[in-house]
C-alpha positions in Angstrom: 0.0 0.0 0.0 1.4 3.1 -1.1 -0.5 5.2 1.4 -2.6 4.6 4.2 -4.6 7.1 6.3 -5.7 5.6 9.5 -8.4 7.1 12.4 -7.1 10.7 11.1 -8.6 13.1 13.4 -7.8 17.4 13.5 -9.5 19.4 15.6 -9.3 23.5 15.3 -10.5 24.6 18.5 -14.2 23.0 19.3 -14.4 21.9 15.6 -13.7 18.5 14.2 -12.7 19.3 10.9 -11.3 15.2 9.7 -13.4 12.9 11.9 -11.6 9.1 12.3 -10.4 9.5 8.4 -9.3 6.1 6.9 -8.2 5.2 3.3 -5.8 3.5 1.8 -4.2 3.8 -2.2 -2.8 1.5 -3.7 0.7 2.2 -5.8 -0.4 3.3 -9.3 -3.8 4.2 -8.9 -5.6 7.5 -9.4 -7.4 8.8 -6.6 -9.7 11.1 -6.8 -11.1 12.9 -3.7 -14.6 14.2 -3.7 -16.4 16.2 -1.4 -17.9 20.0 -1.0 -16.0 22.8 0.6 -15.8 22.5 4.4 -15.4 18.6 3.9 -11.7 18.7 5.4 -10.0 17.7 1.9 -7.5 20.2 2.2 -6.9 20.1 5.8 -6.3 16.2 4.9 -3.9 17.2 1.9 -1.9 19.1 4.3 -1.4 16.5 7.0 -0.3 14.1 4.1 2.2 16.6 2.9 3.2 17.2 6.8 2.1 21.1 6.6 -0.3 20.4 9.5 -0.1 18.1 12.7 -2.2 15.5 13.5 -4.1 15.7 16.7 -4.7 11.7 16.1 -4.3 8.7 14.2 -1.4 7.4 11.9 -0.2 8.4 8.3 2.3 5.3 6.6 3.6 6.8 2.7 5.7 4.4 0.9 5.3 2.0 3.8 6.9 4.2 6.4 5.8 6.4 9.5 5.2 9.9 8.4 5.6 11.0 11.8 9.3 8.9 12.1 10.3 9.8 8.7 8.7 13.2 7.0 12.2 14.5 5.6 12.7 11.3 3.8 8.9 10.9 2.8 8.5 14.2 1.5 11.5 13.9 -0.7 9.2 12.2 -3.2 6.1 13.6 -3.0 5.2 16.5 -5.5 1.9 18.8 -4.4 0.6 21.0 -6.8 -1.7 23.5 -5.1 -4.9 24.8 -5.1 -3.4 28.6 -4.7 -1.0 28.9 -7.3 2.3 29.2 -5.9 4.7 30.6 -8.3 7.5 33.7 -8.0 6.3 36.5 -10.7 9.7 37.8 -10.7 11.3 35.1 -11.6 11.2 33.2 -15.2 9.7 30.0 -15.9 12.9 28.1 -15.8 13.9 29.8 -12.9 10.8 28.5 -10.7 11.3 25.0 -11.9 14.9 25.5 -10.6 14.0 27.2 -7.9 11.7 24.1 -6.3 14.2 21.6 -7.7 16.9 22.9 -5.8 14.7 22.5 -2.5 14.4 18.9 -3.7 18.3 18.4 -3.3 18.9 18.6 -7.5 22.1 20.0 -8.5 24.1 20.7 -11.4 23.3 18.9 -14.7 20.5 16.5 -13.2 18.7 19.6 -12.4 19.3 21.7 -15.4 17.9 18.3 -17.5 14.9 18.1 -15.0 13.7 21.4 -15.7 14.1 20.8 -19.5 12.4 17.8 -18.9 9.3 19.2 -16.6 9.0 22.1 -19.3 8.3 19.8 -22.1 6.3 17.9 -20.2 3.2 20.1 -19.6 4.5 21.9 -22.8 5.9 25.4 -21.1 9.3 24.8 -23.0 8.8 27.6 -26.2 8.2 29.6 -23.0 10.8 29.1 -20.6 12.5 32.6 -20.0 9.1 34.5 -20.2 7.8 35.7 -17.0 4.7 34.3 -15.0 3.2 37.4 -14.8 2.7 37.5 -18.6 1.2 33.6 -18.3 -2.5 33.4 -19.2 -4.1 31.1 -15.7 -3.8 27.7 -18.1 -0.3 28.3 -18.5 0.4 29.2 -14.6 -1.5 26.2 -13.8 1.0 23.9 -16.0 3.8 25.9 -14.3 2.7 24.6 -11.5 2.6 21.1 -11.9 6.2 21.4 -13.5 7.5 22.9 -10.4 5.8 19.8 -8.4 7.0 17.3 -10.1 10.8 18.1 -11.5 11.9 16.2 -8.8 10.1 12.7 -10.6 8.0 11.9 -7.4 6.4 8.5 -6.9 3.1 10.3 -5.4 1.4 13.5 -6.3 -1.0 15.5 -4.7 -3.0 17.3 -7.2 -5.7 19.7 -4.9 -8.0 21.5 -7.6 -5.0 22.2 -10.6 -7.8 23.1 -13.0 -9.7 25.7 -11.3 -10.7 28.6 -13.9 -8.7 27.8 -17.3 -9.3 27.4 -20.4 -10.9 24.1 -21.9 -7.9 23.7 -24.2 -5.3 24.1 -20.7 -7.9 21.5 -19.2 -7.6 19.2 -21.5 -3.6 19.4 -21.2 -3.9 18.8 -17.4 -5.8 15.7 -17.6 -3.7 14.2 -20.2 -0.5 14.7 -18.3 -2.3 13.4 -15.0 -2.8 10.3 -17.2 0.6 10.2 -18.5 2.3 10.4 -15.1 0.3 7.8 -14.1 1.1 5.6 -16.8 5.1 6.4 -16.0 4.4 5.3 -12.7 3.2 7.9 -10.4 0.3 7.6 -8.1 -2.2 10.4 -7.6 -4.2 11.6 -5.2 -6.2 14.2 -6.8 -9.2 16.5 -6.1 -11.5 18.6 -8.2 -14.4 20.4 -8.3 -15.5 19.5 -11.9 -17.0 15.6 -11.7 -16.3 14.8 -15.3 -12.8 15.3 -14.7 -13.0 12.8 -12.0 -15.2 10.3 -13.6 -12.9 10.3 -16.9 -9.6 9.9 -15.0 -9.8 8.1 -11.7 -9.0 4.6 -11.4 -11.2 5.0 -7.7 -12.8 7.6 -6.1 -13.6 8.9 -1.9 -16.4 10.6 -1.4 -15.6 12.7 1.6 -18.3 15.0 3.7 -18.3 16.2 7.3 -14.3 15.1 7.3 -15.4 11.7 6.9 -15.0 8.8 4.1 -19.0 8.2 3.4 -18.2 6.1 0.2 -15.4 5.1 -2.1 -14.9 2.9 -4.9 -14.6 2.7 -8.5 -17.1 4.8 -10.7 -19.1 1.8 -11.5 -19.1 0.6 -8.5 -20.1 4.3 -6.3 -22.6 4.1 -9.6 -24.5 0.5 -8.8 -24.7 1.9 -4.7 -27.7 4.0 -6.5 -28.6 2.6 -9.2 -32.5 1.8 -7.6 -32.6 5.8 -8.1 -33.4 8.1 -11.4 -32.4 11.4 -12.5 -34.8 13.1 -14.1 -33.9 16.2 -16.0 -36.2 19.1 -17.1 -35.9 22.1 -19.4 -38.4 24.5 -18.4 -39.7 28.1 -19.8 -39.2 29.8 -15.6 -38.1 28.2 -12.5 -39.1 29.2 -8.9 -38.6 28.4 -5.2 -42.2 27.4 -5.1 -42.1 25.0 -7.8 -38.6 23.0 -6.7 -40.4 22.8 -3.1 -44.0 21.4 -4.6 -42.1 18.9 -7.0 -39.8 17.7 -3.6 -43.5 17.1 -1.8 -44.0 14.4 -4.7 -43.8 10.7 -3.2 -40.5 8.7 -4.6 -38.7 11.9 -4.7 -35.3 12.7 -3.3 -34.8 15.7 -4.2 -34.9 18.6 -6.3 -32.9 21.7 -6.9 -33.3 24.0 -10.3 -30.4 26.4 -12.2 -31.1 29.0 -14.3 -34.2 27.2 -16.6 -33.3 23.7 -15.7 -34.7 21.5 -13.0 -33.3 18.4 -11.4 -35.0 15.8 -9.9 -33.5 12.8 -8.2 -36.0 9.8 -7.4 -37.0 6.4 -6.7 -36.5 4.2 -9.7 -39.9 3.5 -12.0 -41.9 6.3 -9.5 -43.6 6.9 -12.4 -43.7 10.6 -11.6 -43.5 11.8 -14.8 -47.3 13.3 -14.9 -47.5 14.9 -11.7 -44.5 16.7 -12.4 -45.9 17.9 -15.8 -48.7 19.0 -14.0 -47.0 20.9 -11.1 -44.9 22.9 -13.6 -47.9 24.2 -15.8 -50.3 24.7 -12.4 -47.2 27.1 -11.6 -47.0 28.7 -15.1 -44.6 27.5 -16.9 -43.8 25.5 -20.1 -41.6 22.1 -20.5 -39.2 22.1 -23.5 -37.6 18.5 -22.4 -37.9 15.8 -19.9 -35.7 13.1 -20.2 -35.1 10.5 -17.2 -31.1 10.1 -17.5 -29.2 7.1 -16.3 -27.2 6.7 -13.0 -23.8 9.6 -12.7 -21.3 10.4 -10.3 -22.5 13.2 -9.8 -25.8 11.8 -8.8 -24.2 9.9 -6.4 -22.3 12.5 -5.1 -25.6 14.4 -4.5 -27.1 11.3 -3.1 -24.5 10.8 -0.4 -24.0 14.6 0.1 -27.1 16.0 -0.4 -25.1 18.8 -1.8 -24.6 19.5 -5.7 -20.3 19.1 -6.1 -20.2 23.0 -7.5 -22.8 24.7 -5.4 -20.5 23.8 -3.0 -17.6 26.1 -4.2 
């Protein structure tokens, strides 16, 4: 097991922000870490990566006692954060150097690991231009190549494509895929299910600081599959109207954005009538109703009771 979390607890003051955590990832897997903001993912993140104490339980990376052996540990882990961290006055070559030297590189093995982490997320036609003059997609990649120069067998990815471009997106998850396929394991979280869904070899839904459910997609799928999402497109939404369709028996909920309205029931409630009803006793028009099959984001708003971006 390449890491395993075990009865992680961290308290600030009289809140319990990770309550008894425990997971486990196995070398070579992607893991990706679900749960809305407030959930303690973060807070986790940083007692992996040592940056915060735990006030209980026991962290093992690479088979070894964080606690006994962080400097070591740490030497081959790569976190790429949230909050890009990156020096504007300094060139693009020069951060990847920068963070390489605090990984120990030197000399020639650090001048060809910087070459290296610049062609890798495709920053090399760029490397003695400023950050500063980087659109967000490009500080993003910058940030991954400072993270993993050093060639880490674990990365911590914690949101790395949080307001770029589809085209920088796209980039991101391809290299996440790539470094998996040269070995690295990953332990990454984002806000955008898809991304998730199309990457992860498992996934841990996280909420309250706990681990409610994790799994592979199909299998976090099947936990709901006696459920249906049904989606409508609808001339004007209200408060009134997402509160009469939740009164319906068989459903689980309901929340609406912008013209469209969600509903998550019972599988075969047959409810497809009384909602047509409700919406044109309340005025408004359906364009489309169609009863999709089971997502991850379903489950994620099954488990949750949250929708994954509300949450932001």
């Amino acid at each position: 097991m390449l890491l395993e979390m075990d009865q992680l607890v961290k308290r600030y003051h009289h809140d319990i922000v990770v309550d008894h955590l425990s997971l486990k990832i196995r070398e070579g897997e992607i893991m990706g870490l679900l749960g809305p903001n407030g959930a303690g993912k973060t807070t986790t993140i940083n007692m992996i990566t040592g940056l915060t104490k735990l006030d209980h339980g026991n962290i093992k990376i690479f088979g070894q006692d964080l606690g006994k052996n962080e400097k070591t540990i740490k030497s081959d882990i790569g976190l790429v954060p949230q909050d890009i961290a990156l020096f504007d006055d300094l060139k693009a070559w020069e951060n990847i150097a920068f963070f390489a030297g605090l990984y120990g590189l030197k000399g020639a093995i650090l001048r060809e690991r910087v070459q290296w982490a610049l062609e890798f997320v495709g920053l090399d036609n760029h490397q003695k231009q400023f950050p500063k003059k980087f659109s967000g997609g490009m500080k993003r990649r910058l940030n991954i190549a400072c993270a993993i120069v050093h060639q880490p067998k674990l990365i911590i990815m914690d949101e790395p494509t949080v307001g770029i471009d589809p085209q920088s997106r796209n980039h991101i998850l391809e290299s996440v895929r790539r470094l998996n396929r040269e070995g690295s394991t990953i332990l990454y979280t984002s806000h955008y299910m898809e991304e998730v869904d199309a990457i992860c070899s498992k996934i841990a839904i996280m909420d309250q600081g706990r681990i409610i459910a994790q799994g592979t997609s199909d299998e976090l799928k099947k936990m709901i599959s006696s459920e249906d999402r049904i989606l409508l497109r609808v001339s004007d939404t209200s408060y009134s109207m997402t509160e009469e369709l939740k009164k319906l028996h068989g459903v689980i909920d309901c929340y609406a954005k912008e013209k469209e309205i969600t509903i998550l029931a019972k599988k075969d409630s047959g409810l497809v009538g009384q909602i047509s009803q409700i919406v044109s006793h309340l005025g408004a028009e359906i364009y489309s109703l169609n009863i999709e099959q089971v997502t991850l984001e379903s489950v994620f708003l099954t488990l949750t009771g949250k929708t994954l971006r509300d949450s932001e």
